[in-house]
Phi, psi and omega in degrees: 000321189280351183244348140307314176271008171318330188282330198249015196235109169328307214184114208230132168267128142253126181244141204226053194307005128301097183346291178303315180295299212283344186265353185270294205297357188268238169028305144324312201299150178267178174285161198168145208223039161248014154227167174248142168226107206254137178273082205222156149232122162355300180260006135349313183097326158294103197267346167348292156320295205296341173294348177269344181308321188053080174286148165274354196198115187253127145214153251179051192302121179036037152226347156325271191343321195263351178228156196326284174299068206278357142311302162321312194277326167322293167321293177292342125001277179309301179306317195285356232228142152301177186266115191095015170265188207214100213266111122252146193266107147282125185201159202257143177270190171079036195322306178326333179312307197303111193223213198267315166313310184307290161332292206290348171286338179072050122321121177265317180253156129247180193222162164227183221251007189259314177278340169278319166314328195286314190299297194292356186278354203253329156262218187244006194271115191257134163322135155244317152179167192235136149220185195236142204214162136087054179298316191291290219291348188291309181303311154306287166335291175318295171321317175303321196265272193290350192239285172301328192058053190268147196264347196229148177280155213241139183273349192294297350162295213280316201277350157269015193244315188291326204284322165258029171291276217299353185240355222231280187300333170277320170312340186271300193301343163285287169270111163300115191288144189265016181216171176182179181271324178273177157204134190258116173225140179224155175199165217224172182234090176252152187344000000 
């Protein structure tokens, strides 16, 4: 994902708190001298480094679900981001969903769109909008998580959940589903 967008981004930070990982994608990366890839965790707090950047764009994929304090990292968001940037968020729905996979991933949470609201409400960060994506895949999960009790996603499950993306995903984009496996949130930093 990160060397897709290389093309369409003046300058793109990645930050990666696992060592090893961050020496794979500098190694993966094509060469090029719009990105960084910073040996950082997020939720450290240390923004120092990350203030000189003004980022104009944050996004942020599956990873809040992973740290205690996900209002801190929200915050610091907010510290880093230019005046008109714009934080988006991937993050896993449902809390009911929250099953033995969620456990071995080191998942704290799942969120509604109700409990992300709650989060952004502690900052300075104004909503733009939320919705919820990935309706089928929520009902797989949910089955995984509460019936199988699985501790791994099953590959028969995935290559048939990918096989309906491209007909699922168009469909989505028309009617937003009023449940999912994700929920998508963007909020923006104003003056």
């Amino acid at each position: 994902m990160t060397g897709l967008m290389l093309n369409h981004v003046e300058l793109l930070v990645g930050m990666e708190p696992n060592p090893y990982c961050v020496d794979v994608l500098k190694d993966l990366m094509p060469k090029s001298s719009n990105y960084t890839i910073l040996h950082t965790k997020i939720e450290d707090g240390d923004t120092a480094a990350l203030k000189s950047y003004r980022f104009d764009t944050i996004l942020c994929m599956n990873v809040l679900e992973h740290i205690e304090n996900d209002v801190s990292v929200l915050k610091t968001f907010e510290e880093i981001l230019s005046t008109g940037g714009k934080v988006v968020l991937l993050v896993p729905a449902m809390p009911v969903a929250f099953g033995p996979i969620d456990q071995a991933v080191g998942h704290f949470r799942r969120y509604t769109a109700r409990t992300m609201k709650k989060a952004l409400a502690e900052t300075n960060l104004k909503l733009q909008t939320i919705f919820y994506t990935n309706f089928l895949g929520f009902w797989g999960w949910l089955f995984n998580a509460k019936v199988r009790r699985s501790v791994r996603q099953n590959e028969g499950q995935i290559q048939l959940f990918d096989s309906l993306v491209p007909i699922l995903s168009r469909l989505e984009k028309i009617i937003h589903p009023p449940i999912g496996l994700s929920l998508i949130t963007v909020a923006i930093k104003e003056e």
